[in-house]
LOZABA-763839 format. One record per residue (C-alpha): x, z, y. Coordinates in steps of 0.2 Angstrom, whole numbers. Each point is the difference from the previous one (the first is absolute). Layout:
<atoms>
@u=X, w=Z, v=Y
...
</atoms>
This chain:
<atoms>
@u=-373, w=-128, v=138
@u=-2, w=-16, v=-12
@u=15, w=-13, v=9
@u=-7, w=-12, v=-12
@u=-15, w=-3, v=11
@u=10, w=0, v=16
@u=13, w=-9, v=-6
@u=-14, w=-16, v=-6
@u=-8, w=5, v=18
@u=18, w=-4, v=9
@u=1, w=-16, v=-9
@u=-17, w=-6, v=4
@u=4, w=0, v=17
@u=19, w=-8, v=-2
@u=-10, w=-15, v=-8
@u=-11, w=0, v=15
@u=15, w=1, v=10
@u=9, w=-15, v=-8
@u=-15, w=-9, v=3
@u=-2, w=2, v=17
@u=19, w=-1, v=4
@u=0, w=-17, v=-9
@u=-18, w=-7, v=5
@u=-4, w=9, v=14
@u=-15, w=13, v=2
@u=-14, w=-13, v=-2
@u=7, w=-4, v=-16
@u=-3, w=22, v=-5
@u=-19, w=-5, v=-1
@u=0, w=-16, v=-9
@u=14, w=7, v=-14
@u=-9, w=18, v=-3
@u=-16, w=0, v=9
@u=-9, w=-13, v=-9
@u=8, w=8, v=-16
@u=-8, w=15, v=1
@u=16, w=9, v=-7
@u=0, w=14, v=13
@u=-4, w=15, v=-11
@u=0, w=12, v=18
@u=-11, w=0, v=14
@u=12, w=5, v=12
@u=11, w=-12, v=-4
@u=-13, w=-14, v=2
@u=-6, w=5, v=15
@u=17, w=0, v=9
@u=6, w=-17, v=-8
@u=-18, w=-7, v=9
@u=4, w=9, v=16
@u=17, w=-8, v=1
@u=-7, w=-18, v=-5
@u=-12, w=1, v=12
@u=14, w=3, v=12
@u=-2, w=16, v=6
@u=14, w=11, v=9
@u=12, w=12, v=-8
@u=-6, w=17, v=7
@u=-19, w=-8, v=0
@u=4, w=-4, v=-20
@u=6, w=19, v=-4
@u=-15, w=9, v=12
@u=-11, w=-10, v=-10
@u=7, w=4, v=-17
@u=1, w=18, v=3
@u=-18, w=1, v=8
@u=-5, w=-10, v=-16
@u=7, w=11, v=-11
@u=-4, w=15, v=8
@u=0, w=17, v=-8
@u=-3, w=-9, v=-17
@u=16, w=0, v=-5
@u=1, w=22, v=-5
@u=14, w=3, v=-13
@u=20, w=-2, v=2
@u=-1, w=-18, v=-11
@u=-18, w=-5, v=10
@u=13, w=2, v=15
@u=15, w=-6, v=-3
@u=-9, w=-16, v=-9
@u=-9, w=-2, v=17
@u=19, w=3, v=10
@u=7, w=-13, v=-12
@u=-15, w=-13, v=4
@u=0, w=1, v=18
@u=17, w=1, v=3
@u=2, w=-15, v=-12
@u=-12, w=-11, v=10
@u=8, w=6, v=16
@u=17, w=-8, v=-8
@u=-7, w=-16, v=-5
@u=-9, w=-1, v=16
@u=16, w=1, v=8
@u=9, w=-14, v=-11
@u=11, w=14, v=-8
@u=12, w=-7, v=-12
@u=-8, w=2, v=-20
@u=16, w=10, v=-6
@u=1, w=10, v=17
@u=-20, w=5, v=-2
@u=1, w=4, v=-19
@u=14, w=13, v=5
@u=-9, w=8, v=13
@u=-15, w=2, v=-10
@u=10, w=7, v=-15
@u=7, w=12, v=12
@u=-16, w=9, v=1
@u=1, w=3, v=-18
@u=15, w=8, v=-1
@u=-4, w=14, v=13
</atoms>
């Protein structure tokens, strides 16, 4: 497992967390939307579901019917774990250091 990827994959979403716990969700789509810096697609698709101010459990039904069975190997998976569960925090307002170590927890099991 390359922790390099996951590692720049768990800071993307603490940025998108600052954001949002400084601006306010709104703000998630005029910082990285427009930007078009959102390398995966899961990751954009939940950030657009929680702009458009959708509900938690809705968010996470929605990302895991989007993603589907694409996601195959033990990296595809956890990647996709790391994603959703990072939106899911964000969503929630989950403080940025708080978020980071949950996320890093994945990585250490």
């Amino acid at each position: 497992m390359d922790k390099n990827n996951f590692t720049s994959l768990i800071q993307t979403i603490c940025r998108l967390s600052v954001i949002a716990r400084e601006s306010g969700l709104l703000a998630l789509d005029e910082e990285w939307g427009e930007r078009g810096e959102i390398e995966d697609a899961l990751l954009e698709y939940g950030l657009s579901l929680i702009v458009d101010g959708m509900f938690g459990e809705t968010v996470r039904e929605m990302m895991e019917a989007k993603a589907g069975d694409t996601y195959k190997t033990t990296e595809e998976l956890l990647r996709k774990k790391i994603v959703i569960e990072g939106i899911m925090l964000i969503h929630d307002g989950e403080p940025t250091e708080s978020l980071k170590e949950k996320l890093c927890s994945y990585l250490d099991g």
